[in-house]
C-alpha positions as a Markdown table, in Angstrom:
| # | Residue | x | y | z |
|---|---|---|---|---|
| 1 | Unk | 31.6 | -19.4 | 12.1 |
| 2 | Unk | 30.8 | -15.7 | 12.8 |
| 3 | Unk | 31.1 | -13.7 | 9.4 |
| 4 | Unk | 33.5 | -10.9 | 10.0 |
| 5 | Unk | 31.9 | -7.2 | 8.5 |
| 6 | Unk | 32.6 | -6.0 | 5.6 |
| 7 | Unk | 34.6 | -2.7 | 5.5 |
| 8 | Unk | 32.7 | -2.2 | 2.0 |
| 9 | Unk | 29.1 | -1.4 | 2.3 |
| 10 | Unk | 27.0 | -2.6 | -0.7 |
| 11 | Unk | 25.4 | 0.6 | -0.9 |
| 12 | Unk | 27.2 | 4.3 | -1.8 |
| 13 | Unk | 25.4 | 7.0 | 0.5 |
| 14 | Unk | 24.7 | 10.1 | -0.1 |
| 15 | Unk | 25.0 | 12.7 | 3.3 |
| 16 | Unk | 23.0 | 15.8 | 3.2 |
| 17 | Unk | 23.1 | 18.2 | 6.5 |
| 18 | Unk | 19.0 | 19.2 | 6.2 |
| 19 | Unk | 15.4 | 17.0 | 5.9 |
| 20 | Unk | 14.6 | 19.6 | 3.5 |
| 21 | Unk | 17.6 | 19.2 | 1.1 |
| 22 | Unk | 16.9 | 14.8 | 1.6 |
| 23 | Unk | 13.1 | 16.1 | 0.1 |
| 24 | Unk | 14.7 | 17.7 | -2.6 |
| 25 | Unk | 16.8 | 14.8 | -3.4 |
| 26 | Unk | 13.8 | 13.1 | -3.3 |
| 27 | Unk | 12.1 | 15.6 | -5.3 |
| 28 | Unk | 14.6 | 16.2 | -8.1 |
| 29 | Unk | 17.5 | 13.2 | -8.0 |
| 30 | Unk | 21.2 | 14.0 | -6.4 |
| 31 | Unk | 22.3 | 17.2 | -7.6 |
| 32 | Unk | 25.9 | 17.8 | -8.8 |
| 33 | Unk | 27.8 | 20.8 | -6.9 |
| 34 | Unk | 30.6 | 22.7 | -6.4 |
| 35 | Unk | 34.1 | 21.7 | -4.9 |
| 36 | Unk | 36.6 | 23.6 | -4.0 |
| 37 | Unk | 39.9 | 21.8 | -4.4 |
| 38 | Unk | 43.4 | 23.2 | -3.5 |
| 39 | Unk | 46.1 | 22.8 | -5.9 |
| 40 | Unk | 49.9 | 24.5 | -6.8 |
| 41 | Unk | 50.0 | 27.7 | -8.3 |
| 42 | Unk | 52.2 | 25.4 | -10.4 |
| 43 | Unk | 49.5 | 23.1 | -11.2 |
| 44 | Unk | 47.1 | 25.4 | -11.4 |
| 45 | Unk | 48.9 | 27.5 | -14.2 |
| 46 | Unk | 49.1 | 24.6 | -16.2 |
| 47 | Unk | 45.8 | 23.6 | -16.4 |
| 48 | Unk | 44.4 | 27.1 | -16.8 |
| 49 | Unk | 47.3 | 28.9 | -18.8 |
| 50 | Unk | 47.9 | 31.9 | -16.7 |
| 51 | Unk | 50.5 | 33.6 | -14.2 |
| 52 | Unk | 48.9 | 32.5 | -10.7 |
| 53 | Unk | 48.9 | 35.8 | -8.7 |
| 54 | Unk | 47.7 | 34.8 | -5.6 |
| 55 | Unk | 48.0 | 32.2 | -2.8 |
| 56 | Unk | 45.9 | 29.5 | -1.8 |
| 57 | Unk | 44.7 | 28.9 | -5.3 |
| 58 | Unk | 42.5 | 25.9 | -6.7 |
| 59 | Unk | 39.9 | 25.0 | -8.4 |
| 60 | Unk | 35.8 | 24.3 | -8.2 |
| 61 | Unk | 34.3 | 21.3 | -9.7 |
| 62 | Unk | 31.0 | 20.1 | -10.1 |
| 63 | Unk | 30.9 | 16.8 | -8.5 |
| 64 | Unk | 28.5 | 14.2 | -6.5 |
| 65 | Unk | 30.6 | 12.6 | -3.5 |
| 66 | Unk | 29.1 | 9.3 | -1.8 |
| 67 | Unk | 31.2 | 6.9 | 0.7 |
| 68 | Unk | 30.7 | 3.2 | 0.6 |
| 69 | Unk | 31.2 | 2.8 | 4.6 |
| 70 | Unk | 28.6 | 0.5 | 6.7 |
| 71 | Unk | 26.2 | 2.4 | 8.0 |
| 72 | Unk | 27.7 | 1.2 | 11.4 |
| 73 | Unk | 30.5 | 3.0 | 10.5 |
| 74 | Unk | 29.8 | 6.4 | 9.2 |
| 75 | Unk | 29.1 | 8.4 | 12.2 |
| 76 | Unk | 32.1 | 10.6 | 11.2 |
| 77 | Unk | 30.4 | 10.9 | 8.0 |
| 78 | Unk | 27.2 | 12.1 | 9.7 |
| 79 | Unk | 29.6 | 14.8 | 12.0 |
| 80 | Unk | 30.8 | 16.5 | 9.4 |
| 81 | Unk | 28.3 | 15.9 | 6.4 |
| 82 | Unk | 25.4 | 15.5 | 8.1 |
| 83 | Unk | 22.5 | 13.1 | 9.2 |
| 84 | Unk | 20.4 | 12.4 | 6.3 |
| 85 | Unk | 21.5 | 10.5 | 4.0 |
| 86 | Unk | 19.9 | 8.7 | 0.5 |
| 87 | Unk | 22.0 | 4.8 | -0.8 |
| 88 | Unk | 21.9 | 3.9 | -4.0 |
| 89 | Unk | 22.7 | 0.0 | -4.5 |
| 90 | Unk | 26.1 | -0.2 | -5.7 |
| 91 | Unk | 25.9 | -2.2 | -8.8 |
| 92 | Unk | 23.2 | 0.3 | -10.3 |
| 93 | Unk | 24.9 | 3.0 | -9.6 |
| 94 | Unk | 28.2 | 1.6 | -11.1 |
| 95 | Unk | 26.1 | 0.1 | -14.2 |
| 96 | Unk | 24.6 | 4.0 | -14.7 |
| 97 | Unk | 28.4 | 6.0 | -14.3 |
| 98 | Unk | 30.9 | 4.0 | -14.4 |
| 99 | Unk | 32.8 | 5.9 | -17.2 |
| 100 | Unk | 32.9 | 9.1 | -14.3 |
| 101 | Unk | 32.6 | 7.2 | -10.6 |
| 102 | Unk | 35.2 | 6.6 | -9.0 |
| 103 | Unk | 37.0 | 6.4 | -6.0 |
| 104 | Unk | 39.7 | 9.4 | -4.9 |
| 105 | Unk | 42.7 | 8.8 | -5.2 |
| 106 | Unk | 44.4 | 9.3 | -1.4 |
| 107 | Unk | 47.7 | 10.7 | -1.8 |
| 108 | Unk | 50.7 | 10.4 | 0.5 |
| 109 | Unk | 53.9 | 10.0 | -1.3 |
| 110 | Unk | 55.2 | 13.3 | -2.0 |
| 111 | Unk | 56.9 | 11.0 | -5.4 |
| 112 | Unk | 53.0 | 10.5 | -6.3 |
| 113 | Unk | 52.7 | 14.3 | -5.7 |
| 114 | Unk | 55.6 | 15.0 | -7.9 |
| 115 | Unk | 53.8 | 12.9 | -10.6 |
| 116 | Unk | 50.8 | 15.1 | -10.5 |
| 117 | Unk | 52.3 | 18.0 | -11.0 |
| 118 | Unk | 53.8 | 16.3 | -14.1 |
| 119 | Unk | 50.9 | 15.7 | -15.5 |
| 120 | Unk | 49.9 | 18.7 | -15.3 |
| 121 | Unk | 52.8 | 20.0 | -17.1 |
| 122 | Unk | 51.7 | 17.1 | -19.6 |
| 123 | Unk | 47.8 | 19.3 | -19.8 |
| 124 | Unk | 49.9 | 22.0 | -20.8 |
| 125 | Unk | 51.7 | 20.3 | -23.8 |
| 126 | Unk | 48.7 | 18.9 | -25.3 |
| 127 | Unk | 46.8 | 22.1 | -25.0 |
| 128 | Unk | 49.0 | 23.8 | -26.7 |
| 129 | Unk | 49.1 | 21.0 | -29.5 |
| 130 | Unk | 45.5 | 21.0 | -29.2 |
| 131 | Unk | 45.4 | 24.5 | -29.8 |
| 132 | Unk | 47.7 | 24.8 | -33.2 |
| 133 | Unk | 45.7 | 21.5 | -35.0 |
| 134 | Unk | 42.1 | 23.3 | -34.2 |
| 135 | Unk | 43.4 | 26.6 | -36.6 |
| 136 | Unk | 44.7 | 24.0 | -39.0 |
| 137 | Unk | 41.5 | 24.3 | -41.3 |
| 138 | Unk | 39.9 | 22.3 | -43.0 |
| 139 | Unk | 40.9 | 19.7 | -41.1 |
| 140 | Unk | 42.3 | 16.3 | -43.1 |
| 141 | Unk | 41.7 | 12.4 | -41.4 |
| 142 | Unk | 44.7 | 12.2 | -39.6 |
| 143 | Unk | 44.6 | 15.4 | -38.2 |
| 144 | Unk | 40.6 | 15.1 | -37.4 |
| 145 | Unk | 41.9 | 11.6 | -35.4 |
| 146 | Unk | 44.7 | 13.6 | -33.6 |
| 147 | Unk | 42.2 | 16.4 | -32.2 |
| 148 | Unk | 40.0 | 13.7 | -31.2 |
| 149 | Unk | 43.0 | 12.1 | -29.4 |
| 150 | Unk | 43.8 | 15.4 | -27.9 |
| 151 | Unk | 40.5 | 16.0 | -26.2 |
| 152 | Unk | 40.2 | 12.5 | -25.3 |
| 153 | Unk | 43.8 | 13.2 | -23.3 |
| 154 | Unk | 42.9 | 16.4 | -21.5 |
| 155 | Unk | 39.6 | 15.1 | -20.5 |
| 156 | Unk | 41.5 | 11.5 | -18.8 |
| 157 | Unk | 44.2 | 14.4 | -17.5 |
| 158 | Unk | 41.5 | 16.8 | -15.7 |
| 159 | Unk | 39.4 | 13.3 | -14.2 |
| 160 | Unk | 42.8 | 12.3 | -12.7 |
| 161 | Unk | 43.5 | 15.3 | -11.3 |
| 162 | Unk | 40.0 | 15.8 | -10.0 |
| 163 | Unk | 40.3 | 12.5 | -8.1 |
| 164 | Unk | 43.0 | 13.8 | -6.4 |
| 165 | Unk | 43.2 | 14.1 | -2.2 |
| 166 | Unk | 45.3 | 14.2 | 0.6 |
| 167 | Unk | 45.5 | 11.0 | 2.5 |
| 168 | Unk | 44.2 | 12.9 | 5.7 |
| 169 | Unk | 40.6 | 12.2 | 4.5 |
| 170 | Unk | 41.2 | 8.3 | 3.8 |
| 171 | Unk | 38.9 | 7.3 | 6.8 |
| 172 | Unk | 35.9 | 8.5 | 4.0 |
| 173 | Unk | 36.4 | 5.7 | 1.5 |
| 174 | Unk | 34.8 | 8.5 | -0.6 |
| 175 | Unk | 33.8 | 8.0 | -4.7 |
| 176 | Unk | 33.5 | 10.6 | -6.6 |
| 177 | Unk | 31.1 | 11.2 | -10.0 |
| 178 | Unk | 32.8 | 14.3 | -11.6 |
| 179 | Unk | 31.5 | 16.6 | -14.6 |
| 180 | Unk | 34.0 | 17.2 | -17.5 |
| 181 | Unk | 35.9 | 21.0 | -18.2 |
| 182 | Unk | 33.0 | 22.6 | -20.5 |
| 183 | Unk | 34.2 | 25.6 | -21.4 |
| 184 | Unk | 31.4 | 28.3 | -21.2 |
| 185 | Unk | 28.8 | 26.0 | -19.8 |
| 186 | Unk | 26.7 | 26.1 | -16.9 |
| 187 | Unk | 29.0 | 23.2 | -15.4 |
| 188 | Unk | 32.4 | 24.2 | -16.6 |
| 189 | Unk | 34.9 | 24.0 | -13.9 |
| 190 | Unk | 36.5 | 27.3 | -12.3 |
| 191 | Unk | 40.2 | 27.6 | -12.7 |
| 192 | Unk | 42.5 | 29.7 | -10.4 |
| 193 | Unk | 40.7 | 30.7 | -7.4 |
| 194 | Unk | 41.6 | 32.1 | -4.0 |
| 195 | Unk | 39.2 | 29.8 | -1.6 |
| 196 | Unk | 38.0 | 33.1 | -0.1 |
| 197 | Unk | 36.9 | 33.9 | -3.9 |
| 198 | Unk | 35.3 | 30.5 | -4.0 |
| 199 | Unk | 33.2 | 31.2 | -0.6 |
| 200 | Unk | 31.4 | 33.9 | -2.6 |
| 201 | Unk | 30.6 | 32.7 | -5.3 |
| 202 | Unk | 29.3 | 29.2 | -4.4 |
| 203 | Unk | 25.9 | 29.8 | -3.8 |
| 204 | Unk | 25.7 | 31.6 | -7.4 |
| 205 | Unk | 27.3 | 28.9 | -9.4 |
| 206 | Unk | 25.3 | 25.9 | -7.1 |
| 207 | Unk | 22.2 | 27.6 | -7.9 |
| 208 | Unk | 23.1 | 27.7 | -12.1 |
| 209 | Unk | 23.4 | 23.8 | -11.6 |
| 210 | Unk | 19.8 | 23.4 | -9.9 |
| 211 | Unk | 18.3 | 24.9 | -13.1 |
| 212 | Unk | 19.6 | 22.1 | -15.5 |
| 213 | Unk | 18.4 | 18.8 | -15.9 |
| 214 | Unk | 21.2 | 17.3 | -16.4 |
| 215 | Unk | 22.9 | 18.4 | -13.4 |
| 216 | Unk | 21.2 | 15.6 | -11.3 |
| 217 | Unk | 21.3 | 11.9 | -11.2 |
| 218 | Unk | 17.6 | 11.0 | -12.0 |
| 219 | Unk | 16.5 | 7.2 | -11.6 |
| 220 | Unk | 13.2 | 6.7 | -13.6 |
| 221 | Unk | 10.3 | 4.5 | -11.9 |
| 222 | Unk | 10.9 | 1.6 | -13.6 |
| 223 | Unk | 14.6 | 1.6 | -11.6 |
| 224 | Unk | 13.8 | 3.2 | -8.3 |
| 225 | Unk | 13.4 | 0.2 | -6.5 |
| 226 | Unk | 16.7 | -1.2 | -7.3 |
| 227 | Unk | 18.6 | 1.4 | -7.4 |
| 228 | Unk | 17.4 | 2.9 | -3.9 |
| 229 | Unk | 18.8 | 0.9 | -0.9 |
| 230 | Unk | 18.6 | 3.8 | 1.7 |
| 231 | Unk | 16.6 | 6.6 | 2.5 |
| 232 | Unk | 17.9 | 7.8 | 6.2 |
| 233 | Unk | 17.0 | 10.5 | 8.4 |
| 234 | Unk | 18.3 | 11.7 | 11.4 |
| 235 | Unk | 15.4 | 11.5 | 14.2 |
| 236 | Unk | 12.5 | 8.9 | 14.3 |
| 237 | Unk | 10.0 | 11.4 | 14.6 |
| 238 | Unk | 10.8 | 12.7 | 11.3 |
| 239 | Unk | 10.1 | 9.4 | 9.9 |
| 240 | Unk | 6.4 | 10.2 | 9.7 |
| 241 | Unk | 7.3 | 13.7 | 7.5 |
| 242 | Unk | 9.2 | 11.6 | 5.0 |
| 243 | Unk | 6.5 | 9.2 | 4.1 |
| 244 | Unk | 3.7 | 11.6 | 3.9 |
| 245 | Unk | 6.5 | 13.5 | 1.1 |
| 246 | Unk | 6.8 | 10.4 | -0.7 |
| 247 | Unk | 3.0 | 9.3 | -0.7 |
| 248 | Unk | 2.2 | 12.9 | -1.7 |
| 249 | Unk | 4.4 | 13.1 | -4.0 |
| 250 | Unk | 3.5 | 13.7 | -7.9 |
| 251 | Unk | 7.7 | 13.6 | -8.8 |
| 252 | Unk | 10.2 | 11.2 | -7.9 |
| 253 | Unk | 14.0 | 11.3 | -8.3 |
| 254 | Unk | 13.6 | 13.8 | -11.3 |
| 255 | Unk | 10.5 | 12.6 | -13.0 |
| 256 | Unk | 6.9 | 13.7 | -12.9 |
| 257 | Unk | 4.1 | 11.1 | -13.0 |
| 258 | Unk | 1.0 | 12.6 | -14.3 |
| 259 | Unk | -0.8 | 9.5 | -16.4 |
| 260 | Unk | -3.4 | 7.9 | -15.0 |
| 261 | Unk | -2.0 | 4.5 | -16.3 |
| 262 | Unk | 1.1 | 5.1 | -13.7 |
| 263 | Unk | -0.9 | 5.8 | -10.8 |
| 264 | Unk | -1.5 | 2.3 | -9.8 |
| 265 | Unk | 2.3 | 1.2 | -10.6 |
| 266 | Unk | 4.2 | 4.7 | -8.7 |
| 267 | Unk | 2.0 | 3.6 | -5.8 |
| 268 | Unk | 4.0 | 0.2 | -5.5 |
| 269 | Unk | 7.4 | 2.4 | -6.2 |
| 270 | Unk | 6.4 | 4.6 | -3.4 |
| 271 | Unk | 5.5 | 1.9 | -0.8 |
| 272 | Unk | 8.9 | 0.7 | -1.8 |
| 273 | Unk | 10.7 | 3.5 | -1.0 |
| 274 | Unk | 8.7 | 4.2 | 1.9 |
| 275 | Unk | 9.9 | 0.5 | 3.5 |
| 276 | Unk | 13.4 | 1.8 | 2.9 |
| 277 | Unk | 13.3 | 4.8 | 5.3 |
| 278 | Unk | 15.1 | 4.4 | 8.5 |
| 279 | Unk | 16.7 | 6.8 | 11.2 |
| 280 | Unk | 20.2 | 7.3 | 13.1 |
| 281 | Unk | 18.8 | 6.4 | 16.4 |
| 282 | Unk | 17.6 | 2.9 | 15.2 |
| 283 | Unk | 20.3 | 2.4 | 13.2 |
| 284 | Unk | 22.3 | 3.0 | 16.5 |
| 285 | Unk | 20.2 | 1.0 | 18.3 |
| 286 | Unk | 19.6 | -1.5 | 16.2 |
| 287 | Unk | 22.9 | -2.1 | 14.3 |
């Protein structure tokens, strides 16, 4: 009997639109970045606390998107998010982030609409209970248990409403793994703005993630063969480029290999990768 495909690939992929951004990734590990995400002024002003003045308002968050789609599959992917592309197996990935990845949460119902914005009226309440127990000083057990509920609350509240999208993109099966709120911290996310705000600042606040170490997912060599599936670029001439980077390479995925003891070993990780690299075309052909 003829197995029929699965419409769930065992790999989540990673799209990129330039060979020199897939060498970064290479480089460095995926690299969280901004989102812009629209939103209600109604929403919005509950999960900021302030008068929304404008239209089209929403709100940026640092996030790493993949789609779990058969590669056969995800030439829509590669239209709009371009043709390179790195997979992570699926169960590694879930094993590493599975407290933050998940997949969106496609929204039709206008009823499931209404219960968003309820929670966000929800944010507001706890905030401001938040708020009054954090001046409450010292602090006794109970209350100490309460702020600590509190947090926990806003944090599940803001992931929710960060997995949020319309149904129009359902075709991307996408996942999402989405920093937490951090008030005043290179990640934080930005509240209450006009898209056209957003456009201007992106490169700014993308470039403030780059600089921290923890704004990428890193896989140490010890894991990079497992947790590596893919590593796909769009033209078969430019397969060539991507194994020289790799061979050459002194860092992998975040970390740099400088110990003679781990030049012997890195070289088995490398020619590991290396038989992972594949293009478009052959997968078009081949597939």
């Amino acid at each position: 009997m003829k197995k029929v495909p699965s419409i769930n690939a065992s790999s989540f992929f990673h799209f990129t639109r330039k060979i020199s951004s897939l060498k970064l990734i290479l480089k460095n590990g995926v690299r969280f970045s901004y989102a812009f995400e629209r939103y209600s002024d109604s929403l919005i002003s509950n999960f900021c606390n302030t008068k929304c003045s404008y239209q089209d308002l929403g709100v940026a968050i640092p996030m790493i998107c993949f789609c779990d789609t058969p590669l056969t599959r995800a030439y829509q992917h590669m239209d709009k998010y371009g043709d390179y592309m790195i997979g992570f197996n699926k169960d590694y990935l879930i094993s590493c982030y599975g407290n933050a990845l998940n997949p969106v949460f496609y929204i039709q119902s206008l009823n499931v609409e209404d219960a968003i914005e309820e929670i966000s009226s929800i944010y507001a309440e706890t905030c401001k209970e938040y708020d009054c127990l954090t001046k409450i000083t010292p602090y006794d057990e109970s209350t100490q248990m309460r702020i600590t509920s509190l947090g926990l609350r806003k944090y599940n509240l803001r992931l929710l409403v960060g997995l949020r999208k319309p149904m129009s993109f359902y075709d991307e099966r996408e996942w999402r793994i989405i920093y937490d709120d951090n008030k005043g911290q290179v990640n934080e996310w930005k509240w209450g703005l006009p898209e056209a705000e957003y456009e201007k600042i992106k490169k700014d606040i993308n470039n403030e993630l780059s600089e921290d170490f923890d704004s990428y997912i890193t896989v140490f060599k010890d894991n990079i063969c497992d947790a590596i599936s893919h590593i796909v670029v769009k033209k078969e001439s430019q397969i060539p480029k991507i194994v020289d980077y790799i061979m050459e390479s002194k860092k992998l995925f975040g970390y740099e290999y400088k110990r003679e003891s781990d030049i012997d070993e890195i070289k088995k990780v490398k020619m590991n990768l290396v038989s992972k690299i594949t293009s478009v075309k052959r997968i078009i052909s081949d597939y």
